[in-house]
C-alpha positions as CSV (number, residue, x, y, z in Angstrom):
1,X,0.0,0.0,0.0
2,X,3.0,2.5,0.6
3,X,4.0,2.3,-3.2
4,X,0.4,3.1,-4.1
5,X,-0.1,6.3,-1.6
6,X,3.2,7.3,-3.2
7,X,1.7,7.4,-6.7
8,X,-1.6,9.3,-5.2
9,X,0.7,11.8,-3.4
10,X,3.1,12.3,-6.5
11,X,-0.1,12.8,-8.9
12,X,-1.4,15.3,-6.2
13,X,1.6,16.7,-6.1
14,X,2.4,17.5,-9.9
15,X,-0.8,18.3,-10.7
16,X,-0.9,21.1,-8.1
17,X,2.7,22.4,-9.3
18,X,1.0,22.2,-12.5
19,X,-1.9,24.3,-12.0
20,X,0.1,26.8,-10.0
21,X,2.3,27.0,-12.8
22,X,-0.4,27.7,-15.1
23,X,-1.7,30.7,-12.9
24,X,2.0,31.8,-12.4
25,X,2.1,32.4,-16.4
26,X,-0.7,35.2,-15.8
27,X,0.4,36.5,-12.3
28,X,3.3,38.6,-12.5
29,X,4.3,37.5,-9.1
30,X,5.1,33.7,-9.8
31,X,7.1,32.1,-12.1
32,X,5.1,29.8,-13.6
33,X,7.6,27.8,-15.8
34,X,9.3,26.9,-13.0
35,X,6.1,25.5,-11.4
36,X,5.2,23.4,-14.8
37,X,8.7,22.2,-15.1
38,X,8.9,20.9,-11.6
39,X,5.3,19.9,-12.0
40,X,6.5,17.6,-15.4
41,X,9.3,16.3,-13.4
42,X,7.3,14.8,-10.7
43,X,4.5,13.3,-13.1
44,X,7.1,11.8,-15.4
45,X,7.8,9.1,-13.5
46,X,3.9,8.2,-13.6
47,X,3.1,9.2,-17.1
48,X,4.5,8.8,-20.1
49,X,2.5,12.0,-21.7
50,X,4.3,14.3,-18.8
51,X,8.0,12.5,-20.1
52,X,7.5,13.4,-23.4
53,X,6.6,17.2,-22.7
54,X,9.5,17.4,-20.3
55,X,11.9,16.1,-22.4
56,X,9.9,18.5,-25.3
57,X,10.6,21.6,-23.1
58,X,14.2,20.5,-22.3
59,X,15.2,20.2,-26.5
60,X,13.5,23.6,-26.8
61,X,15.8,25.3,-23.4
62,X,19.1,23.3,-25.0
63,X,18.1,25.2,-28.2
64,X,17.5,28.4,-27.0
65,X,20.8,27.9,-25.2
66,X,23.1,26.8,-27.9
67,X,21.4,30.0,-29.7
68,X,22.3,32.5,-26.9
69,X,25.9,31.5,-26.2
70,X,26.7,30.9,-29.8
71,X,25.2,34.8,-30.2
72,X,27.8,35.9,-27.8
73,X,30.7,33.6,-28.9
74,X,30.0,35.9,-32.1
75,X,30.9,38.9,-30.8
């Protein structure tokens, strides 16, 4: 029964970071990516659709990364 109140907690869990996240995009108080990042990370152990969009988001932030220093490598 522990590994199954672990799952609950964990869904609880990353869904709430998730939905905090989502109201941190329109508060300009929170940040909400950090919320729906963390969010993914605690749901992709549990869902396979959560893994996909973190390691989605991930590809985009090495992008934007390799874009930004390779800007200033430039100059």
């Amino acid at each position: 029964m522990k590994g199954r109140a672990r799952v609950v907690f964990d869904w609880i869990l990353g869904l709430s970071l998730l939905a905090v996240g989502v109201v941190g995009l329109v508060l300009p108080v929170l940040q909400g990516w950090v919320f729906i990042l963390a969010g993914l990370a605690v749901l992709s152990s549990h869902s396979v659709r959560a893994r996909t969009a973190l390691e989605w988001l991930k590809a985009k932030g090495r992008a934007v990364k390799t874009r930004v220093v390779g800007g200033l490598r430039d100059r």
